[in-house]
C-alpha positions in Angstrom: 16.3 -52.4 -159.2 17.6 -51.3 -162.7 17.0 -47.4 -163.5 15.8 -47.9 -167.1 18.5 -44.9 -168.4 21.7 -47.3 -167.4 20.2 -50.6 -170.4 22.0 -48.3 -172.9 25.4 -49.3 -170.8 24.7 -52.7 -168.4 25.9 -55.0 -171.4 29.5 -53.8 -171.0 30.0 -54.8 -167.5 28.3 -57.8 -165.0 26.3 -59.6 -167.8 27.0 -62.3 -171.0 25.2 -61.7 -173.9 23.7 -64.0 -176.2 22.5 -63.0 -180.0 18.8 -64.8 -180.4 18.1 -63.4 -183.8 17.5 -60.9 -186.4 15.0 -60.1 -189.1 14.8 -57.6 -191.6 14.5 -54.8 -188.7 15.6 -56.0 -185.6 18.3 -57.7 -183.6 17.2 -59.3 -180.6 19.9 -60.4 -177.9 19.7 -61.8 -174.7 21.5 -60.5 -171.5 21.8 -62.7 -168.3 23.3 -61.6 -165.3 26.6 -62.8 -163.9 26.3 -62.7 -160.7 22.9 -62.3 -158.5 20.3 -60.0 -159.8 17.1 -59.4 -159.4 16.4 -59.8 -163.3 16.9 -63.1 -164.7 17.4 -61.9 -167.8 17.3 -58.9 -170.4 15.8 -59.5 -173.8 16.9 -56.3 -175.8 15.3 -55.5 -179.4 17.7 -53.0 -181.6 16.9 -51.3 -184.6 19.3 -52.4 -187.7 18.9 -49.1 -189.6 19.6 -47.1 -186.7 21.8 -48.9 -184.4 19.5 -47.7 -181.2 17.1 -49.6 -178.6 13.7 -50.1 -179.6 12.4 -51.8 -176.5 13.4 -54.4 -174.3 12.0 -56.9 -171.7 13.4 -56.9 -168.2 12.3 -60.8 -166.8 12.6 -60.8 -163.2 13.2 -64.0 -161.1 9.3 -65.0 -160.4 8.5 -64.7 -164.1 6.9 -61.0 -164.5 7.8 -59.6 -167.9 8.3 -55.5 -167.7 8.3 -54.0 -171.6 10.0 -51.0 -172.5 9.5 -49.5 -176.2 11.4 -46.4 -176.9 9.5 -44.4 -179.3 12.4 -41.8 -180.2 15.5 -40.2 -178.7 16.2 -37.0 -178.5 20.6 -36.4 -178.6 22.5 -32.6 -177.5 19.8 -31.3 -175.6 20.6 -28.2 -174.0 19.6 -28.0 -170.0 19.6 -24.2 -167.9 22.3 -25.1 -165.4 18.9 -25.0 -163.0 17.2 -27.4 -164.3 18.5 -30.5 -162.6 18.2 -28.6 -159.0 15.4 -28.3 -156.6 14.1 -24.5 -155.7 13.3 -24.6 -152.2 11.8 -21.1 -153.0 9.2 -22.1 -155.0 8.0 -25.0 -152.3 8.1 -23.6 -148.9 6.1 -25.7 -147.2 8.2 -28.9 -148.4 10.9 -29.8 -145.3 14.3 -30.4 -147.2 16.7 -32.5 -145.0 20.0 -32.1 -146.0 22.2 -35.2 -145.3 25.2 -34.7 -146.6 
């Protein structure tokens, strides 16, 4: 599996990169995997002007295409320290299991 957040990082470790081409807007570069991976290869689409991800193509090993397109980014968010933790509180009659 490949959590969608970590394509702004996987081309600095485990796969070669290949640049396919570029038009006015867009770069397009390949990644392929190094080693075994569910993916048989990445096709990523970058914006020139602003140096970010504008969609890319995971191409898994039986031929499905999955297409991302990033519509915007949003950078220096603030979070409430809360925001990433789970209120047992507010769902009691969820069972947490702690297994830690």
């Amino acid at each position: 599996e490949l959590n969608p957040s970590k394509i702004f990082t996987m081309y600095e470790d485990g796969y070669n990169y290949k640049f396919i081409n570029e038009d006015s807007k867009i770069y397009h570069i390949n990644l392929i995997p190094k080693e075994t991976s569910p993916f048989s290869k990445v096709e990523l689409f970058i914006n020139k002007h602003k140096m970010q991800i504008s969609s890319f193509i995971l191409i898994d090993k039986q031929g499905s295409n999955y297409k991302y397109i990033i519509d915007s980014f949003e950078t220096n968010i603030e979070f409430d320290k809360d925001f990433f933790t789970f209120n047992t509180k507010e769902f009691e009659e969820v069972d947490v299991i702690d297994l830690r």
